[in-house]
C-alpha positions in Angstrom: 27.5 -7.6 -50.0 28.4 -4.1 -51.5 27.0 -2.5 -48.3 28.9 -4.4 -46.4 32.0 -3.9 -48.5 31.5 -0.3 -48.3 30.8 -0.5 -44.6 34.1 -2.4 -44.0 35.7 0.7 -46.1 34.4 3.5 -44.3 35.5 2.1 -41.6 39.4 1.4 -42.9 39.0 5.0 -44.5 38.2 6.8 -40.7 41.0 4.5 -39.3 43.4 6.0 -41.5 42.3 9.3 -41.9 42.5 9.7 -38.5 46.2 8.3 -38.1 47.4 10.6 -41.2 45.7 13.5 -38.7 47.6 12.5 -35.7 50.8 10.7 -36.9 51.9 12.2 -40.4 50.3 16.1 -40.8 52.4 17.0 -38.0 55.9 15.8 -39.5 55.0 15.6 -42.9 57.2 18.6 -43.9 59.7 17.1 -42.4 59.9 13.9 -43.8 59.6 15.6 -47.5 62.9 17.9 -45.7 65.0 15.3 -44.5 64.0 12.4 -47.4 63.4 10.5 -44.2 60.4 8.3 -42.8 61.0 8.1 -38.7 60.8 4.4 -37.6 57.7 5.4 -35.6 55.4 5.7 -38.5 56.1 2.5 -39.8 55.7 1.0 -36.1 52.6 3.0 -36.2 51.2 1.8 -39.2 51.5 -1.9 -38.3 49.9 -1.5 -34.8 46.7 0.2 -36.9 46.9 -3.0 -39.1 47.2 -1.2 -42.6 50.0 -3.6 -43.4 47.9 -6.2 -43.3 44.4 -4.8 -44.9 43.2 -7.2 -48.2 45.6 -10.0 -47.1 44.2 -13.2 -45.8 42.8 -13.5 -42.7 43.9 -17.2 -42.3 47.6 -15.3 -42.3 46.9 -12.7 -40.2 45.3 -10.0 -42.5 41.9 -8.4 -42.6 40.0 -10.2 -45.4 38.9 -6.9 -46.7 38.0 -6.5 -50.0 40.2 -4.5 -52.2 37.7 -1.3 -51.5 39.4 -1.6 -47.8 42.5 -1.0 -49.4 42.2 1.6 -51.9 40.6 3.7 -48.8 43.3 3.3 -47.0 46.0 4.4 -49.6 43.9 7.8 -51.2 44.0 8.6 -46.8 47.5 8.1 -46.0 48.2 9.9 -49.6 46.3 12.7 -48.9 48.4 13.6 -46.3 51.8 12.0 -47.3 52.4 10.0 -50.9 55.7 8.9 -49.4 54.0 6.8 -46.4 51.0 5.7 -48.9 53.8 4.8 -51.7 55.4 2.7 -48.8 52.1 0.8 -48.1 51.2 0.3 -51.8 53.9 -1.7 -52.8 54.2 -3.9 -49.4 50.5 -4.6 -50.1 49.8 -4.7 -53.8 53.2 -6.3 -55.4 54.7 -8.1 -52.7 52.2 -9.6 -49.8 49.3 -9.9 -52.5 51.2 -12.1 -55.1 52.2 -14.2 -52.5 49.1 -15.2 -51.2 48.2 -15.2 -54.7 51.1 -17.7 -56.0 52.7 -18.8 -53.1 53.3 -22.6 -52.1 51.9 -23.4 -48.7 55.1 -23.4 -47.5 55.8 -19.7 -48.8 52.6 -18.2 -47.5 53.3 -19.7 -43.9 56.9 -18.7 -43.4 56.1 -15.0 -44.7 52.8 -13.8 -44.9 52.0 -13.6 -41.0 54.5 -11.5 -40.9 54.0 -9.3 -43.5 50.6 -9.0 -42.8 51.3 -8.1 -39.2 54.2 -5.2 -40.2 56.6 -6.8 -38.5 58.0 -7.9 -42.4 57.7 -5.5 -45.0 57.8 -6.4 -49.0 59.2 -5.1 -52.1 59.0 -5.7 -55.7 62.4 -5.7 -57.8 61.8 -6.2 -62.0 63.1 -3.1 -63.3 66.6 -3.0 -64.2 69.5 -0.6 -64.9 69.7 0.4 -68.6 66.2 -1.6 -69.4 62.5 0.1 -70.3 58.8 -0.6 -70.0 59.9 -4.1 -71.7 59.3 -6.9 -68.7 60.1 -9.3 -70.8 63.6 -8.0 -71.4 65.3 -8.9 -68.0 69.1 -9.3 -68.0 69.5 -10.9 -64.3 69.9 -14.1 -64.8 69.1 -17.2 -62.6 70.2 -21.3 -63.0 69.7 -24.1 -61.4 72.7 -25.0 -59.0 72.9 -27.5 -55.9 68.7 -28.0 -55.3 68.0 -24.5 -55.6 68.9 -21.7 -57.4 72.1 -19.2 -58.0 71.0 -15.6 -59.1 72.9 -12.8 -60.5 72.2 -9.1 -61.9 71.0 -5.7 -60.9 67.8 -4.0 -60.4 67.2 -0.1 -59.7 64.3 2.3 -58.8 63.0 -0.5 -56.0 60.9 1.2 -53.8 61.0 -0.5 -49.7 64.2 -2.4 -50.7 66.6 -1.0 -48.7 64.3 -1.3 -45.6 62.6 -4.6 -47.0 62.6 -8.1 -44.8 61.9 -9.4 -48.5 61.9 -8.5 -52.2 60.5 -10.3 -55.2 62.7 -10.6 -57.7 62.4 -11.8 -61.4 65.4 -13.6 -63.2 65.2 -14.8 -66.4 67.1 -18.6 -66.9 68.0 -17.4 -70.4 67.4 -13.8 -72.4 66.4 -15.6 -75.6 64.1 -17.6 -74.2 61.8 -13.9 -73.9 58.9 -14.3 -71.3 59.1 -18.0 -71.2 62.2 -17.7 -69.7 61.5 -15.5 -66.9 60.3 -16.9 -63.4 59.7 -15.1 -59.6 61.7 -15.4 -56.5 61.3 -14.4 -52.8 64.6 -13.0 -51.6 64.9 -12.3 -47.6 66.9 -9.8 -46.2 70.9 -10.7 -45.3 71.1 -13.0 -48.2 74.6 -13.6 -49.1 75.5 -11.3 -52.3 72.3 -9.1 -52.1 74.0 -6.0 -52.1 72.3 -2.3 -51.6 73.5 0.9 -52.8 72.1 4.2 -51.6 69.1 5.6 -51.7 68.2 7.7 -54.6 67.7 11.4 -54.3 64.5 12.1 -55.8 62.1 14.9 -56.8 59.2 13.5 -55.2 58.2 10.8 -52.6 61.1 12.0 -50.3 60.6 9.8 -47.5 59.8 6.9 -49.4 63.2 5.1 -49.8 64.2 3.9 -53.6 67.4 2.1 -54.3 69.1 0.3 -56.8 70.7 -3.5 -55.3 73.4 -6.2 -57.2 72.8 -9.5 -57.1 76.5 -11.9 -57.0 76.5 -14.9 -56.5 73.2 -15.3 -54.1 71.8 -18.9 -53.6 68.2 -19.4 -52.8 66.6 -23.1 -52.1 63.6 -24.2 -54.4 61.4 -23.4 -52.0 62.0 -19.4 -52.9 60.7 -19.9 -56.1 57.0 -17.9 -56.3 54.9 -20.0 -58.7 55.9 -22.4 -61.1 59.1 -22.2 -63.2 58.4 -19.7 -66.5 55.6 -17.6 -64.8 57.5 -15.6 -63.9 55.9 -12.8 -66.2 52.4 -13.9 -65.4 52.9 -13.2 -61.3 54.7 -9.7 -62.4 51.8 -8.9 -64.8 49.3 -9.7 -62.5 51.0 -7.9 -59.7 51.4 -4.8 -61.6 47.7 -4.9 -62.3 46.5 -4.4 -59.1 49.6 -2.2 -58.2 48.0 0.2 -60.8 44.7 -0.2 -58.7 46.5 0.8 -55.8 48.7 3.9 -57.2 45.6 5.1 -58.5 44.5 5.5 -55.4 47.3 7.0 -53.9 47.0 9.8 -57.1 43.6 10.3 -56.0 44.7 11.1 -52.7 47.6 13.7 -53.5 44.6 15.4 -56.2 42.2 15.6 -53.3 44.8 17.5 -51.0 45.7 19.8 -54.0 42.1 20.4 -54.8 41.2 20.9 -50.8 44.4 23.7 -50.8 42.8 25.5 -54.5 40.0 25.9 -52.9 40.6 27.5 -49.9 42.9 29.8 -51.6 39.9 30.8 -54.2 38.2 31.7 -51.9 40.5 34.0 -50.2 39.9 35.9 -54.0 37.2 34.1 -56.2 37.7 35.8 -59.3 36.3 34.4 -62.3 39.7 32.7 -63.8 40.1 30.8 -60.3 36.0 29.3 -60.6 37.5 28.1 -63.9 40.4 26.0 -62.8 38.6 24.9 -59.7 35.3 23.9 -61.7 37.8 22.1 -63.8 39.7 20.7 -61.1 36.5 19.4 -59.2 35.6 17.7 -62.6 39.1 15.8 -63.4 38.9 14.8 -59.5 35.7 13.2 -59.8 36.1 11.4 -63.2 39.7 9.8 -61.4 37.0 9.1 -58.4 34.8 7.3 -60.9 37.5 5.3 -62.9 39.1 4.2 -59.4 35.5 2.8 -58.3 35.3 0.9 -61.6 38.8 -0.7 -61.5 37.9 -1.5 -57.6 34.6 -3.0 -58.7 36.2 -5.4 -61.5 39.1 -6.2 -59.4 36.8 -7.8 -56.2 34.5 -9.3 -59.2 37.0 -11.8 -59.9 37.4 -11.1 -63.4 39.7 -9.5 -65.4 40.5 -6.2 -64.6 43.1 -4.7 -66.4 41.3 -2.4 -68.3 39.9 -0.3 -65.5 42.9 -0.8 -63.5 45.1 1.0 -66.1 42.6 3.7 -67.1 42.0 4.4 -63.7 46.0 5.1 -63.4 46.0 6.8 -66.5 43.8 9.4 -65.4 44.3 9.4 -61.9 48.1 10.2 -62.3 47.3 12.6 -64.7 44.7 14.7 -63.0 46.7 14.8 -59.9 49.7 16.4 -61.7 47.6 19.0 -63.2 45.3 19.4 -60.0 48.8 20.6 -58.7 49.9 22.5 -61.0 46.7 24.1 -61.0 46.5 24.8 -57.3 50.4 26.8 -57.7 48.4 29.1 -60.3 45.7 29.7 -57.6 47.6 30.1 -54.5 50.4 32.2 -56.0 53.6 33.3 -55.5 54.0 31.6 -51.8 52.8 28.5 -53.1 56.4 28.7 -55.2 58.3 29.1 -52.3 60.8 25.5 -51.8 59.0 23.5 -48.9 55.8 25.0 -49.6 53.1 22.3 -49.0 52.0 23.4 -52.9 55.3 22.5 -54.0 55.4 19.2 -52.6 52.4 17.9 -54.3 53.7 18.6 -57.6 56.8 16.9 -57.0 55.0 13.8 -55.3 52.4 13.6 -58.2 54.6 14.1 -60.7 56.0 10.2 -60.1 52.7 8.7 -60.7 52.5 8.7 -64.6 55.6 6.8 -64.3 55.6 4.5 -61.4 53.9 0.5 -62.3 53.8 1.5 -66.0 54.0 4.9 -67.7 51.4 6.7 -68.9 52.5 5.2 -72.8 52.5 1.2 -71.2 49.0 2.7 -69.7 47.8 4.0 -73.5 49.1 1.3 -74.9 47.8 -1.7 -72.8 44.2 0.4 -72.7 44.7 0.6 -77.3 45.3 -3.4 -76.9 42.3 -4.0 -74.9 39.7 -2.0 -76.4 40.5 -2.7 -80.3 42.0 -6.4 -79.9 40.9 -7.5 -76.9 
C-alpha cells in the first residue's frame, strides 16, 4: 500500500513538475508584476487534472491519497506560491469538505465539477474586524421561506472573486458561540453576494483575495453543508488538512530558495555562506520530515491535527527564513524589486499567517501535547 501510494505520487509529482516547467517558469514574473493569473493556467491546470487529485473518483477525481496531493502543491509552489495557493484552497477547504459532509444531493450537483476544474471552490470564515477566534462569527443566518436568508461580510478569501462557489459559515445567533454556527455552499451570481476588489498584497500576487458582503441572499436547505450547528466542526476539520496542504506549498517556496542559495554559494563558497546553507539544508529537511508525518496520519484515518499543525508551523517558518537567508547569499541583486529572491520572501512571508497563525499553530500544538 505505501509503495503504491508513493508510486501514485511520483507520478502526480513528475506531472506537475513538468507543467510548472512548461506553463508557469516562463510567466512567473509576470504574474507576481501584474498581480494577475492568465486564464490559461487555470485552463491548464484542469486539463492536467490537479483540480481534481484526492477527490473521489466516483465524482470525477483521482482517488489519490493525500501524498498525491501534497506532491502536487510543494511542485506548483516551487515555481509559483500564487498558482499552488490557488489549488490549495479549491482542494483542501472547499472540494474536500464537501465530499466530506456533503448530502448526496450536494456532492452530485458540485463535485464533478469541481473535480474536473470546470468549478473552482473557496472557503469564506474570516471576517472584517474579527481574529483567530472561529467561533466568533458576526454573519448571521435564519431560517426564512424553506431555506435560509444570510447576511454579513467576510475578507481575506482567497479564489472568491473567481470562485463558481464559496463556503460560508453563519452563525444563527452570536451568543449561542460554536453551537450556533453552521456551513453553507454559496454559488456564484447569488442574489446579494456582493464582491469588492481584490486586495493588493505583498505576496501571492496572482492569487486573487477579496473581501464580499452578504444582503439579503436566500439559499434553499439543500445549501446547508452538514447538519445544522456543525458548522465549526466542518471549518475545523477543513482547516486541518488546509494546514497539510499550506505546509506543502511552504515546503515548495523553501526548496526554490534553498535551490537559488546554493547556486549562488557556489559562485563564492566562503565559510559564512557553508553556514547558512548547512543550516538551510537542515530546516528544509526537518519541514520535509514533519510534512511526511502529518501526510502519514492524515491517510491513516486518525486524528491528525497534531502533525498537521507542526508541520505548518515549521514549514512556514523555515521557508521565511530559507528566504531571507538566500537574499544574504545572493547579495545586493537579490534586493533588486522583481528579483526572483525578492519574490520568495514576500510569497513565504503569508504562510505563518494563512489557515491559522503561527500563535493558533503554538497554541493548538500546547493543547495537544499537555491536555490532549
Amino acid at each position: 500500500m505505501e509503495v503504491d501510494s508513493r508510486r501514485g505520487a511520483d507520478a502526480w509529482r513528475s506531472r506537475a513538475r513538468s507543467f510548472a516547467e512548461r506553463e508557469i517558469d516562463p510567466i512567473v514574473g509576470a504574474i507576481d508584476r501584474e498581480d494577475r493569473l492568465p486564464p490559461s493556467v487555470r485552463s491548464g491546470l484542469a486539463e492536467a487534472g490537479f483540480f481534481g487529485v484526492g477527490l473521489p473518483k466516483e465524482f470525477g477525481g483521482s482517488g489519490d491519497d493525500t501524498r498525491a496531493t501534497v506532491a502536487v502543491l510543494e511542485e506548483l509552489s516551487h515555481a509559483s506560491a500564487a498558482v499552488a495557493t490557488m489549488v490549495a484552497v479549491h482542494l483542501s477547504v472547499a472540494a474536500q469538505p464537501i465530499a466530506r459532509w456533503g448530502s448526496d444531493r450536494l456532492k452530485e450537483k458540485h463535485l464533478r465539477g469541481l473535480s474536473s476544474g470546470r468549478l473552482l471552490g473557496a472557503f469564506a470564515l474570516t471576517e472584517p474586524g474579527g481574529g483567530s477566534d472561529a467561533a466568533g462569527l458576526q454573519c448571521r443566518y435564519a431560517h426564512e421561506g424553506g431555506g435560509y436568508r444570510l447576511e454579513g461580510s467576510k475578507t481575506f478569501i482567497t479564489n472568491a472573486g473567481l470562485a463558481d462557489l464559496v463556503l460560508v459559515f453563519a452563525t444563527r445567533d452570536p451568543a449561542l458561540g460554536h453551537r450556533g454556527i453552521s456551513a453553507f455552499v454559496l454559488p456564484k451570481g447569488t442574489t446579494g453576494f456582493r464582491v469588492q476588489p481584490t486586495f493588493q498584497k505583498l505576496g501571492l500576487r496572482g492569487s486573487e483575495t477579496v473581501e464580499f458582503s452578504l444582503t439579503d441572499v436566500r439559499l434553499p436547505e439543500e445549501a446547508m453543508l452538514g447538519p445544522e450547528g456543525d458548522g465549526l466542526k466542518v471549518a475545523l476539520s477543513a482547516l486541518a488538512g488546509g494546514r497539510v496542504g499550506i505546509a506543502a506549498c511552504a515546503v515548495g517556496v523553501a526548496r526554490a530558495a534553498f535551490e537559488q542559495m546554493q547556486r549562488a554559494a557556489r559562485k563564492d563558497p566562503s565559510d559564512w555562506k557553508r553556514a547558512i546553507v548547512a543550516r538551510s539544508f537542515t530546516e528544509l529537511s526537518a519541514s520535509q520530515a514533519l510534512l511526511e508525518s502529518a501526510v502519514r496520519a492524515k491517510d491513516s484515518g486518525g486524528e491528525f491535527v497534531t502533525e498537521a499543525s507542526a508541520a505548518k508551523l515549521f514549514a512556514s517558518r523555515a521557508a521565511v527564513g530559507i528566504a531571507s537567508a538566500g537574499m544574504d547569499v545572493a547579495g545586493r541583486e537579490s534586493a533588486r524589486s522583481g528579483s526572483a529572491a525578492e519574490r520568495l520572501l514576500r510569497d513565504a512571508r503569508v504562510f505563518p499567517i494563512v489557515e491559522g497563525t503561527t500563535e493558533i499553530q503554538e497554541l493548538i500544538l500546547g493543547r495537544s501535547l499537555l491536555e490532549g
